[in-house]
mmCIF file of the N, C-alpha and C atoms, coordinates in Angstrom:
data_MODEL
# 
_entry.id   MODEL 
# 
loop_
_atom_site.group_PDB 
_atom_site.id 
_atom_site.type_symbol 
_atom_site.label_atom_id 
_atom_site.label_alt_id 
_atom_site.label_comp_id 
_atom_site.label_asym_id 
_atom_site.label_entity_id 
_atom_site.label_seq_id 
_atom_site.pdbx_PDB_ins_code 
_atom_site.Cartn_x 
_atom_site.Cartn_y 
_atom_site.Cartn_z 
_atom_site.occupancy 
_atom_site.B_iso_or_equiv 
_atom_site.pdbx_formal_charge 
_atom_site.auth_seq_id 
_atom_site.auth_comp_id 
_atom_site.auth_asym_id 
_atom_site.auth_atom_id 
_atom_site.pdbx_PDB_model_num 
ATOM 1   N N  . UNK A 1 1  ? -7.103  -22.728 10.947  1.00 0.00 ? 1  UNK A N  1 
ATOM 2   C CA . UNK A 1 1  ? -6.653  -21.525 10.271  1.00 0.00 ? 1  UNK A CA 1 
ATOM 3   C C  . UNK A 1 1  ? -5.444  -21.906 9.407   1.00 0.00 ? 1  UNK A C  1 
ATOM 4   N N  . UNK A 1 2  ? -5.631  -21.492 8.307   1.00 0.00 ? 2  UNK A N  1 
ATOM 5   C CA . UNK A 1 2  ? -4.277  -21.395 6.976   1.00 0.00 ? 2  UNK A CA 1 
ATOM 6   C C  . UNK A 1 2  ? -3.338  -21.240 7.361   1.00 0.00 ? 2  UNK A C  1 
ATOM 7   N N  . UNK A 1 3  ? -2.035  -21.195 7.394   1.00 0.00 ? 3  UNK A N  1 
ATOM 8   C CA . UNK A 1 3  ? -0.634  -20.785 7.578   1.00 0.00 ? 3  UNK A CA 1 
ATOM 9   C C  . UNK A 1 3  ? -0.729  -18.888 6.883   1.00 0.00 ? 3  UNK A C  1 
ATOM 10  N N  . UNK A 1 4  ? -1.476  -18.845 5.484   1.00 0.00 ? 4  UNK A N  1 
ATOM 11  C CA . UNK A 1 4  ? -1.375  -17.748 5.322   1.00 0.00 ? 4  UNK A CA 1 
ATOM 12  C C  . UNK A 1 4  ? -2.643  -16.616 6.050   1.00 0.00 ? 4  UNK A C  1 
ATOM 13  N N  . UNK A 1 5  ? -3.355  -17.332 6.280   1.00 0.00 ? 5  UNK A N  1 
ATOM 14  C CA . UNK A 1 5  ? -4.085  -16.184 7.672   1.00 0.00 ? 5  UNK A CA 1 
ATOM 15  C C  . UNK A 1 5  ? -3.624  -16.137 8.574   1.00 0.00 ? 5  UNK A C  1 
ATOM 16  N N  . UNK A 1 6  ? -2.594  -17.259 8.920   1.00 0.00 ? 6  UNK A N  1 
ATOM 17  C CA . UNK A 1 6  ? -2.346  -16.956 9.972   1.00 0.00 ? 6  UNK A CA 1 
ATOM 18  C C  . UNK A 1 6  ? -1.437  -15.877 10.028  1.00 0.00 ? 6  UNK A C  1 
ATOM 19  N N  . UNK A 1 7  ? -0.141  -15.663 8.943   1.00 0.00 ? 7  UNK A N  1 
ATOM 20  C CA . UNK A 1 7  ? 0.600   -14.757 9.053   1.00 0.00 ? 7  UNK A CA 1 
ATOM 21  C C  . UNK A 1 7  ? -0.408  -13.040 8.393   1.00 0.00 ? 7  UNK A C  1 
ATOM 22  N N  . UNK A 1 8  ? -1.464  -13.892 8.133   1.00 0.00 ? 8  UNK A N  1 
ATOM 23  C CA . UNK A 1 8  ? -2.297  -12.058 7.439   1.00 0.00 ? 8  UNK A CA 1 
ATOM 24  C C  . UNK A 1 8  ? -2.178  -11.484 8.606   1.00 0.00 ? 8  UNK A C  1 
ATOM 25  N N  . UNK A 1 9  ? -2.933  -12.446 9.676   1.00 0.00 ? 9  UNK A N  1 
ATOM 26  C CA . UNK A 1 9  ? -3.133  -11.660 11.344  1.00 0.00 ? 9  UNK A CA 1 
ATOM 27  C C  . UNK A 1 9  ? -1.817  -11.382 11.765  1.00 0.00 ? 9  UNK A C  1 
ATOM 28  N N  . UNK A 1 10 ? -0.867  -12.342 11.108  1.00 0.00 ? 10 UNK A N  1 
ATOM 29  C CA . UNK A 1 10 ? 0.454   -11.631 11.996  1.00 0.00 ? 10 UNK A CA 1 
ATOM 30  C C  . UNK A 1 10 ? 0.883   -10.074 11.510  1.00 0.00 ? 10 UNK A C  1 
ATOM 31  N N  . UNK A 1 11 ? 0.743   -9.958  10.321  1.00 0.00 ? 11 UNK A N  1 
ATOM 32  C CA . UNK A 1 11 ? 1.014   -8.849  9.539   1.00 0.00 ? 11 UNK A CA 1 
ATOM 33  C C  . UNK A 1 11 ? 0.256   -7.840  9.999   1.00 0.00 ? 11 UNK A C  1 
ATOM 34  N N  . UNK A 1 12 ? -0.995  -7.725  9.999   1.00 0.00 ? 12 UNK A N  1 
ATOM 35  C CA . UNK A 1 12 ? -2.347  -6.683  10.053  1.00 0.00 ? 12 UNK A CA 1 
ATOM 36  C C  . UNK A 1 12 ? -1.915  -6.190  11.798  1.00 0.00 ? 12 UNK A C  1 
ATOM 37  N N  . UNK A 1 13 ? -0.918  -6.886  12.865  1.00 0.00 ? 13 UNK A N  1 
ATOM 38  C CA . UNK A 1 13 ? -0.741  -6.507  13.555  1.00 0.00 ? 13 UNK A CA 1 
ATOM 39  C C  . UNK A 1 13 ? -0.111  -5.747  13.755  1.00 0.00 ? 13 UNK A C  1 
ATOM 40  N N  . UNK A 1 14 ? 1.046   -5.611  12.881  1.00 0.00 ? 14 UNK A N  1 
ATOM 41  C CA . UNK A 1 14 ? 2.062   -4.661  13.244  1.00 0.00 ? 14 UNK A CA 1 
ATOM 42  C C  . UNK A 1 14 ? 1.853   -3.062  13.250  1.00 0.00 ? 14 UNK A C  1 
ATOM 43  N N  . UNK A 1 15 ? 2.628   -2.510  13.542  1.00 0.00 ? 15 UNK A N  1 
ATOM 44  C CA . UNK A 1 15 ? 2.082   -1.085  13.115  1.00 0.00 ? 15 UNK A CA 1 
ATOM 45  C C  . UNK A 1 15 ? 2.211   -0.774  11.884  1.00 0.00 ? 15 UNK A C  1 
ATOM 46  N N  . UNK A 1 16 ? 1.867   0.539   11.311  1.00 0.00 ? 16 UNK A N  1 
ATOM 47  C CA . UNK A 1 16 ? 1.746   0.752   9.384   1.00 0.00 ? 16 UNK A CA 1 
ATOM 48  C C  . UNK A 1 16 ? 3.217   0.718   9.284   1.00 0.00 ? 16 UNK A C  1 
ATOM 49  N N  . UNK A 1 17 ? 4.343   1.546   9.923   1.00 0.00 ? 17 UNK A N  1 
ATOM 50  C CA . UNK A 1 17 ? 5.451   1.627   8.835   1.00 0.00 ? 17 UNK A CA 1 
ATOM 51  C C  . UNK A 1 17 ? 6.247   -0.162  9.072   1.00 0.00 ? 17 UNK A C  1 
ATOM 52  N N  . UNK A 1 18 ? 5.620   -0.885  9.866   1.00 0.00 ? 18 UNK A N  1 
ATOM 53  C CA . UNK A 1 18 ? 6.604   -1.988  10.035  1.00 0.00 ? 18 UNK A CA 1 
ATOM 54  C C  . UNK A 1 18 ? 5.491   -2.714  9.022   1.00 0.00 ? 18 UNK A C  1 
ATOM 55  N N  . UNK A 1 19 ? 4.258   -2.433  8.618   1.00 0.00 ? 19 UNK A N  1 
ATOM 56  C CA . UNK A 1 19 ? 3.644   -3.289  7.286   1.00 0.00 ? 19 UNK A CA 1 
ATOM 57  C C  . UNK A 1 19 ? 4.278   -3.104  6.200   1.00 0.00 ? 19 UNK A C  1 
ATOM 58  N N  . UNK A 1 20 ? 4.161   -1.468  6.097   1.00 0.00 ? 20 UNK A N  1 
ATOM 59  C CA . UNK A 1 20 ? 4.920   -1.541  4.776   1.00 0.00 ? 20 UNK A CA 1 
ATOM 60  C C  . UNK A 1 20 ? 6.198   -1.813  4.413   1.00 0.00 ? 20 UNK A C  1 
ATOM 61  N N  . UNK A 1 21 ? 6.948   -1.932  5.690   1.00 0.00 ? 21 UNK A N  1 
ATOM 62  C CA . UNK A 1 21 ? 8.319   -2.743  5.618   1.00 0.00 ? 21 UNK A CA 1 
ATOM 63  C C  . UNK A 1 21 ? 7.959   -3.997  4.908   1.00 0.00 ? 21 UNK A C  1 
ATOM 64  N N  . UNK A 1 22 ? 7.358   -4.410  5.050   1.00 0.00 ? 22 UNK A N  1 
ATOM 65  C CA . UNK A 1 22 ? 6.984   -5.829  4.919   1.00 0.00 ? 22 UNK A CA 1 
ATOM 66  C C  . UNK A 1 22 ? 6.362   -5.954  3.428   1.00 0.00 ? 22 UNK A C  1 
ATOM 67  N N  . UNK A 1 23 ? 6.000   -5.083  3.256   1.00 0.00 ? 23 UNK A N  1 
ATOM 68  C CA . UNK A 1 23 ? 4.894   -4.903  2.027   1.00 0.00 ? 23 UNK A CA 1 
ATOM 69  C C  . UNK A 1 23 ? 6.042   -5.016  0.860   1.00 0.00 ? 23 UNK A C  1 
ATOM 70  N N  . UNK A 1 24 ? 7.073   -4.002  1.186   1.00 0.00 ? 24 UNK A N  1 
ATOM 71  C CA . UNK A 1 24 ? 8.794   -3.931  0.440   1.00 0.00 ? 24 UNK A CA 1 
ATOM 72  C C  . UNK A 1 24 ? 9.380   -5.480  0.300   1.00 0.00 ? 24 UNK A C  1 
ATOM 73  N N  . UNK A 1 25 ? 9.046   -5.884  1.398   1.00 0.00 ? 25 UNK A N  1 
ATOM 74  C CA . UNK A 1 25 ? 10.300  -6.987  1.354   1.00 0.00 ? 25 UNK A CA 1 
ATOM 75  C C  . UNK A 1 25 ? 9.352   -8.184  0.494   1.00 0.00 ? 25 UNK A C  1 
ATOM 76  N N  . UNK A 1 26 ? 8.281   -8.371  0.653   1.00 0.00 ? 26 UNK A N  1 
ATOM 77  C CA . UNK A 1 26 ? 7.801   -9.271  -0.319  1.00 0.00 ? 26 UNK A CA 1 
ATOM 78  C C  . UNK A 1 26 ? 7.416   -9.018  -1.451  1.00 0.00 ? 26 UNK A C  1 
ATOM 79  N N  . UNK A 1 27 ? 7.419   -7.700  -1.988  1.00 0.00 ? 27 UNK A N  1 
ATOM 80  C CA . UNK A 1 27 ? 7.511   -6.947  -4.014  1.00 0.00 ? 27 UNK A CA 1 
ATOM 81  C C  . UNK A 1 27 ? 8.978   -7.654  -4.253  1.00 0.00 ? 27 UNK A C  1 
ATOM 82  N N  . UNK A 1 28 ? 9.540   -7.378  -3.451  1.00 0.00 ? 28 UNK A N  1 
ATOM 83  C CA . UNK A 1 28 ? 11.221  -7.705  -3.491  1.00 0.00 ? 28 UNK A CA 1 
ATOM 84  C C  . UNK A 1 28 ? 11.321  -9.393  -3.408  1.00 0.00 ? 28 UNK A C  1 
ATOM 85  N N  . UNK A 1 29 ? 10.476  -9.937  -3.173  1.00 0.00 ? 29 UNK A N  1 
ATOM 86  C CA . UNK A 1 29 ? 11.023  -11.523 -3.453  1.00 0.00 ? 29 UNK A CA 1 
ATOM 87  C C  . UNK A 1 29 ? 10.297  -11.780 -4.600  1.00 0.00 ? 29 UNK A C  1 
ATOM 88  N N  . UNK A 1 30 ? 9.637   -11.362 -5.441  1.00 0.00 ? 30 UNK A N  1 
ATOM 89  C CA . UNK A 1 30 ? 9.348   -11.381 -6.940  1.00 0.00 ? 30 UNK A CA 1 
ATOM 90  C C  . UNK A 1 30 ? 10.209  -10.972 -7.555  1.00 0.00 ? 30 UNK A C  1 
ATOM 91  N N  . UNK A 1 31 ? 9.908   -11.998 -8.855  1.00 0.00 ? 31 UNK A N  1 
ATOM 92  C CA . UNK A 1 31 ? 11.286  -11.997 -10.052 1.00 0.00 ? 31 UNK A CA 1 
ATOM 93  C C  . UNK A 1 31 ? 11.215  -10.548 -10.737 1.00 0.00 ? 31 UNK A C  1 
ATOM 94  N N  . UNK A 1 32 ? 12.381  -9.980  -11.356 1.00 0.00 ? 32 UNK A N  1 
ATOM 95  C CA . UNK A 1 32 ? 12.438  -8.700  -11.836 1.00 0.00 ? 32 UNK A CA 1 
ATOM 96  C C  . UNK A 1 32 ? 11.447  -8.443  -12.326 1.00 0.00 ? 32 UNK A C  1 
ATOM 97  N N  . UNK A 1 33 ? 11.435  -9.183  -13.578 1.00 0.00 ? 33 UNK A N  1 
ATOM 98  C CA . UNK A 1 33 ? 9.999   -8.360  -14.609 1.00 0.00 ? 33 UNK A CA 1 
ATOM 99  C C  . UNK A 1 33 ? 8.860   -8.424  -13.770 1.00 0.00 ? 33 UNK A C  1 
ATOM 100 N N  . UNK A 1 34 ? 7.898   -9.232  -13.218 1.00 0.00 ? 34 UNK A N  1 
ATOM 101 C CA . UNK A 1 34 ? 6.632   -9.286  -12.298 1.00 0.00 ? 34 UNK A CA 1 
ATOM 102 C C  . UNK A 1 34 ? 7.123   -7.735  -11.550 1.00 0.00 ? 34 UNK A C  1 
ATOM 103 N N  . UNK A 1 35 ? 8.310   -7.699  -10.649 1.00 0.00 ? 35 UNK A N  1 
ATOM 104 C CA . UNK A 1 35 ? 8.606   -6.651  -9.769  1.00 0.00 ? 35 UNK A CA 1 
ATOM 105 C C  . UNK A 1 35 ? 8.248   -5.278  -10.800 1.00 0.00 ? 35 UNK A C  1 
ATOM 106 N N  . UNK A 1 36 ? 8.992   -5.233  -12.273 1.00 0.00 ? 36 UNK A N  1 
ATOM 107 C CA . UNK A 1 36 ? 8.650   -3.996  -13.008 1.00 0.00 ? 36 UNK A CA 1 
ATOM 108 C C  . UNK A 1 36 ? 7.198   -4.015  -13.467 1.00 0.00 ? 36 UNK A C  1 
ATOM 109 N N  . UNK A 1 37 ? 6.725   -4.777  -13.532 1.00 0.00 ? 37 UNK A N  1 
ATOM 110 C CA . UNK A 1 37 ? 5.258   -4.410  -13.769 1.00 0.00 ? 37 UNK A CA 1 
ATOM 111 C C  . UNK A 1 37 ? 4.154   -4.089  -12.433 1.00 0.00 ? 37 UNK A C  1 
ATOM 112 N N  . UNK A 1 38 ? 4.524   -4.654  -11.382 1.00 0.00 ? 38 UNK A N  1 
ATOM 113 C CA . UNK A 1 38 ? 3.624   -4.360  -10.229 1.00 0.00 ? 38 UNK A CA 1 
ATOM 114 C C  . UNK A 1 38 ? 4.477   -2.535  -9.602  1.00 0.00 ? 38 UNK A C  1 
ATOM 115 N N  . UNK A 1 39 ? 5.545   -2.317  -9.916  1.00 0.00 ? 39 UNK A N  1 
ATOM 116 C CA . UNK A 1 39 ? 5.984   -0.930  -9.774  1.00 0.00 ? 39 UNK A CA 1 
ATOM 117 C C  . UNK A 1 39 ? 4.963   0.130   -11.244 1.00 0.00 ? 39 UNK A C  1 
ATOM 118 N N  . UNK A 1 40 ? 5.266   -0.703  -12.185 1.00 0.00 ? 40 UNK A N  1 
ATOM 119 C CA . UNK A 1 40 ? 4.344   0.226   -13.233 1.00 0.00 ? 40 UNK A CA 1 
ATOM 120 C C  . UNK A 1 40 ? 3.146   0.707   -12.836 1.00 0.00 ? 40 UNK A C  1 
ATOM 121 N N  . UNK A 1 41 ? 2.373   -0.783  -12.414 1.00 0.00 ? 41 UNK A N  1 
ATOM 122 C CA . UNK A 1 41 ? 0.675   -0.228  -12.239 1.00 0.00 ? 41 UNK A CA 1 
ATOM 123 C C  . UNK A 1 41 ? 0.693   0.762   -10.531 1.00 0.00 ? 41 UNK A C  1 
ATOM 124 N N  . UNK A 1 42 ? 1.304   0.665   -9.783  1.00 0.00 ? 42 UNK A N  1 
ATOM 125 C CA . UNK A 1 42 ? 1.726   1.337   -8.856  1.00 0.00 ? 42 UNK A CA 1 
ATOM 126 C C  . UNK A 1 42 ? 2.112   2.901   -9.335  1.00 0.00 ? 42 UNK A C  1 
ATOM 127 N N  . UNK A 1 43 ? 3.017   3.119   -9.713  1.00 0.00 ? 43 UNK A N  1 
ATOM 128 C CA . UNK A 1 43 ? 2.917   4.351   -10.404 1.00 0.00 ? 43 UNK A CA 1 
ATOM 129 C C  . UNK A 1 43 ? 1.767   5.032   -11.528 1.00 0.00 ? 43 UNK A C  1 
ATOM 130 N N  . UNK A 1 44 ? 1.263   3.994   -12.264 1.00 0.00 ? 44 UNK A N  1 
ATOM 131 C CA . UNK A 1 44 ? 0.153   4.352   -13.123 1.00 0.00 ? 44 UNK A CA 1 
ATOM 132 C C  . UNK A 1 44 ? -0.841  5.082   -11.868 1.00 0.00 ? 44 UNK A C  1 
ATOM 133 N N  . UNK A 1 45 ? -1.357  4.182   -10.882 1.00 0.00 ? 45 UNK A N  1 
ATOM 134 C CA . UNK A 1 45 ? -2.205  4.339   -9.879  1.00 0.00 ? 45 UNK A CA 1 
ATOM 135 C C  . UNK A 1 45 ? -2.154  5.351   -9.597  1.00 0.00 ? 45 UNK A C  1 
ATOM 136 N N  . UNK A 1 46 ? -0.768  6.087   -9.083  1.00 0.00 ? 46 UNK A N  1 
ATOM 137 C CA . UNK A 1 46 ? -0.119  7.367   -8.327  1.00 0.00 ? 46 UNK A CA 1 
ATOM 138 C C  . UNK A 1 46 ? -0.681  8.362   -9.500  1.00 0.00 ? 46 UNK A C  1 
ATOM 139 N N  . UNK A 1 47 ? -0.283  8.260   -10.839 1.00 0.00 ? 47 UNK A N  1 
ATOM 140 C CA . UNK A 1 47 ? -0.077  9.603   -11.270 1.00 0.00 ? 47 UNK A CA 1 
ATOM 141 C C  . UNK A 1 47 ? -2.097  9.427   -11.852 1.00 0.00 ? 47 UNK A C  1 
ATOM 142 N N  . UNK A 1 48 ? -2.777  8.692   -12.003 1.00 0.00 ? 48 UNK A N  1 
ATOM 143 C CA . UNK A 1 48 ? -4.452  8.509   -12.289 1.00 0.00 ? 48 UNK A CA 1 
ATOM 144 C C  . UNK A 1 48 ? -4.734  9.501   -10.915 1.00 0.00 ? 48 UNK A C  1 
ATOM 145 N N  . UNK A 1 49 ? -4.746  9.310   -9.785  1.00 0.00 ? 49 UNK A N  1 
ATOM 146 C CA . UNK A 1 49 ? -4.917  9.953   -8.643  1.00 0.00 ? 49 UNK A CA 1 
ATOM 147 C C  . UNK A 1 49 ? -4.361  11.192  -8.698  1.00 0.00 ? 49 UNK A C  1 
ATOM 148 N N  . UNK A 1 50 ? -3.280  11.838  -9.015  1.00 0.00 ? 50 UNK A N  1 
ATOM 149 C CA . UNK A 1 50 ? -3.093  12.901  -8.849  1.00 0.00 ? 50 UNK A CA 1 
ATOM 150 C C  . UNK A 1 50 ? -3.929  13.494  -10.347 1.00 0.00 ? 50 UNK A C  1 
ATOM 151 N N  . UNK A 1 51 ? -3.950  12.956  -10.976 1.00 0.00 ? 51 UNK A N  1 
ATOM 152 C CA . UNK A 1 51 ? -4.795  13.674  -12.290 1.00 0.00 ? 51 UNK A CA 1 
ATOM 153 C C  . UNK A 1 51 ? -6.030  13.795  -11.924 1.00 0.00 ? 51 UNK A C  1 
ATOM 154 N N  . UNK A 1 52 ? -7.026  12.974  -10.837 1.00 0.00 ? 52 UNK A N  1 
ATOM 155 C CA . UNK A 1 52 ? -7.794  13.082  -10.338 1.00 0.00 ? 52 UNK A CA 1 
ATOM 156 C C  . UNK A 1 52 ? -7.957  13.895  -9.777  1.00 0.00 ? 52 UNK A C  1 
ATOM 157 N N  . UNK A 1 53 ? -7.305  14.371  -8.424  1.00 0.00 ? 53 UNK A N  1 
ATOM 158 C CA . UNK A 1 53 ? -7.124  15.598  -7.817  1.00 0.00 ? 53 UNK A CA 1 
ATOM 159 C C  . UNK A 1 53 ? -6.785  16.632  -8.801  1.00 0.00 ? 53 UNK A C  1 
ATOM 160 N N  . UNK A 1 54 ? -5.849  16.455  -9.416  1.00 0.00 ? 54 UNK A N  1 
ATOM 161 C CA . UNK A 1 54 ? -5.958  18.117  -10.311 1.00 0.00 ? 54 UNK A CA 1 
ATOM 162 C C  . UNK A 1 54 ? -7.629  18.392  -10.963 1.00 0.00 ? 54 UNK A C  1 
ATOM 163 N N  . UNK A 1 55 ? -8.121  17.337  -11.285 1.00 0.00 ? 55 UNK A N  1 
ATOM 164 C CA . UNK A 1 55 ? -9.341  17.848  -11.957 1.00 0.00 ? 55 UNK A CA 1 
ATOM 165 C C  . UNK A 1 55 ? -10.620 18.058  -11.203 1.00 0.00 ? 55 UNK A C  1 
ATOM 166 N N  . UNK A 1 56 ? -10.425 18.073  -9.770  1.00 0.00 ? 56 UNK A N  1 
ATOM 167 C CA . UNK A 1 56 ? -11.158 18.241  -8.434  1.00 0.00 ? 56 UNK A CA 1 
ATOM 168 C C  . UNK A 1 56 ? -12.114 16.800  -8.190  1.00 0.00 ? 56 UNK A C  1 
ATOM 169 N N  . UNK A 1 57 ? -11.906 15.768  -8.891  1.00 0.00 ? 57 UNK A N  1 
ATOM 170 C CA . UNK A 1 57 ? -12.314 14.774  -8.799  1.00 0.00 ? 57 UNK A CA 1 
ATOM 171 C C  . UNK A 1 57 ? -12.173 13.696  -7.611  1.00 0.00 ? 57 UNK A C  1 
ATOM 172 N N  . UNK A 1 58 ? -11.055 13.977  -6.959  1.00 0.00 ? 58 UNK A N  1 
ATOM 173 C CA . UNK A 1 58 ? -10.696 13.849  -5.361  1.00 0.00 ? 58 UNK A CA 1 
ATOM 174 C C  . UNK A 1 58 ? -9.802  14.763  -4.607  1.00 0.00 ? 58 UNK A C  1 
ATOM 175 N N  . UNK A 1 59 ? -10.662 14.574  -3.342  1.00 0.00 ? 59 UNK A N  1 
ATOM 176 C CA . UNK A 1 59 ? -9.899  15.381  -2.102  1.00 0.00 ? 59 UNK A CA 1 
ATOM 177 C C  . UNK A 1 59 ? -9.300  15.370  -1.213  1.00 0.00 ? 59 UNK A C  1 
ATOM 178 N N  . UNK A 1 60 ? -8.611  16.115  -1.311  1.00 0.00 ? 60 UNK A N  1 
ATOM 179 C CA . UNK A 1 60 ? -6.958  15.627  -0.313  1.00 0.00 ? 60 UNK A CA 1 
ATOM 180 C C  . UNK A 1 60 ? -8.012  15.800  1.323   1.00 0.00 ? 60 UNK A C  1 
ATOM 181 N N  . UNK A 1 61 ? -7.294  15.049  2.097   1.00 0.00 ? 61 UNK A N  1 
ATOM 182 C CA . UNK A 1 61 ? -7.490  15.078  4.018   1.00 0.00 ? 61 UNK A CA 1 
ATOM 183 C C  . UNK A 1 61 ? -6.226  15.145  4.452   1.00 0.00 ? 61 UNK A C  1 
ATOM 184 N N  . UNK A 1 62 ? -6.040  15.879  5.901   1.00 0.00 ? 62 UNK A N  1 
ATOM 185 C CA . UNK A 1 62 ? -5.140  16.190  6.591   1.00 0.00 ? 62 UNK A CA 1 
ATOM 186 C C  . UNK A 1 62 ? -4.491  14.837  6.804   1.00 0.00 ? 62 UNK A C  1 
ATOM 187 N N  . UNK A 1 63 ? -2.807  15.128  6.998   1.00 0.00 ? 63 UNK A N  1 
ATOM 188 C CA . UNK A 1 63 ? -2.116  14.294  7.553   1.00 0.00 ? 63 UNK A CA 1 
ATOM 189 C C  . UNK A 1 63 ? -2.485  13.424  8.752   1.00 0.00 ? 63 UNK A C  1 
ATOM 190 N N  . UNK A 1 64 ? -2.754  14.287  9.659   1.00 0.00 ? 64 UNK A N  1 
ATOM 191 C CA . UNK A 1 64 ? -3.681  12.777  11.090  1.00 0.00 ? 64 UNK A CA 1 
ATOM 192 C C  . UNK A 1 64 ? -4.480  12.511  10.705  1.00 0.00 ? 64 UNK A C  1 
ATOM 193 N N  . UNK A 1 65 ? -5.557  12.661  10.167  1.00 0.00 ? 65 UNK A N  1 
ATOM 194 C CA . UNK A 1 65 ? -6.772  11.928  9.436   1.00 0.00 ? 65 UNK A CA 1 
ATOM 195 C C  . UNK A 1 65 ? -6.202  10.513  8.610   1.00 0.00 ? 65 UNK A C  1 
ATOM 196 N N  . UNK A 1 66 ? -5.372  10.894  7.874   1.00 0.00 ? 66 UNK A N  1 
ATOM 197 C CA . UNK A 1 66 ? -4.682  9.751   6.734   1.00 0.00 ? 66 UNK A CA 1 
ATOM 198 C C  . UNK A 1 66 ? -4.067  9.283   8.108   1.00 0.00 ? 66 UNK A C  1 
ATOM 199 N N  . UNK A 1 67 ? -3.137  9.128   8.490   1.00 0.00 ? 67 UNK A N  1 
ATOM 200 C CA . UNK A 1 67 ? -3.262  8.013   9.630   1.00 0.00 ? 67 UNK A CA 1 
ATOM 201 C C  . UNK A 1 67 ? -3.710  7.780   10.419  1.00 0.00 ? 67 UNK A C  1 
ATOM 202 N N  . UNK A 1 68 ? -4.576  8.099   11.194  1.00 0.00 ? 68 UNK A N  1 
ATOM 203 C CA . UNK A 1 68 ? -6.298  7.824   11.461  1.00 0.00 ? 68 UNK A CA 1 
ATOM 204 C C  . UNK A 1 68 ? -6.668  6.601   10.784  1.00 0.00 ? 68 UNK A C  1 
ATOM 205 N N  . UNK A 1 69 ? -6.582  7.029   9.900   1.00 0.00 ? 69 UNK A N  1 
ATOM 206 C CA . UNK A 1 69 ? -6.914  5.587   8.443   1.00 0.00 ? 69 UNK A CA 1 
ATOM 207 C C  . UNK A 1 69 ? -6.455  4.355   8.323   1.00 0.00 ? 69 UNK A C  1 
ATOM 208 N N  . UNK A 1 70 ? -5.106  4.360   8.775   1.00 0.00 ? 70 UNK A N  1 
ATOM 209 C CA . UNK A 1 70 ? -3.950  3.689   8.527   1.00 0.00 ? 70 UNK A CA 1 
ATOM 210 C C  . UNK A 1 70 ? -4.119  2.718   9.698   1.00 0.00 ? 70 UNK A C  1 
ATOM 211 N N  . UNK A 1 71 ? -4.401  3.284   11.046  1.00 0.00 ? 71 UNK A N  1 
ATOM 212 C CA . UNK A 1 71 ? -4.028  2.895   12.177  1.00 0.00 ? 71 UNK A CA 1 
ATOM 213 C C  . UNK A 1 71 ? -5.320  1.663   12.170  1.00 0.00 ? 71 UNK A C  1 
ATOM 214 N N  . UNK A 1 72 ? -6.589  2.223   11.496  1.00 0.00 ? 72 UNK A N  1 
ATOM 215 C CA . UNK A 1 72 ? -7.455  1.262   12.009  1.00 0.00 ? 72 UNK A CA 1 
ATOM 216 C C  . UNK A 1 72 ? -7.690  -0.174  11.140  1.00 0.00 ? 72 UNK A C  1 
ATOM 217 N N  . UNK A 1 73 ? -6.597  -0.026  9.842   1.00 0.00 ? 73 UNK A N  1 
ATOM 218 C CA . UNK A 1 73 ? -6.491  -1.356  8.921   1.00 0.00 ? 73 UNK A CA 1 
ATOM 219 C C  . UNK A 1 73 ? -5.848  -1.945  10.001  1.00 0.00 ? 73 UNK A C  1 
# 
């Protein structure tokens, strides 16, 4: 096994808010500009999705359901 599967499995273990801790801290060891462009398409993403939902094109699910979701990545 890779060094980096190995830490995927270390990662995929934790619980969600200690991933996305993690998810933070490595956007954050990229150089500024890479960092402003992976925040851009990140926000692009956010506001495509909510334009989606406004146009009934997707549908929102309850809060335990969405982590329901979360729990089983």
């Amino acid at each position: 096994m890779s060094t980096r599967e190995t830490i995927r499995d270390a990662a995929l273990a934790l619980d969600p808010e200690e991933r996305a801790a993690l998810i933070e801290d490595l956007l954050r060891s990229f150089d500024p500009a890479i960092r402003q462009e992976i925040h851009t398409a990140l926000a692009e993403e956010a506001e495509s999705r909510i334009d989606a939902y406004d146009r009934g094109d997707l549908k929102s699910i309850a809060l335990e359901e969405s982590r329901k979701r979360i729990e089983v990545l």
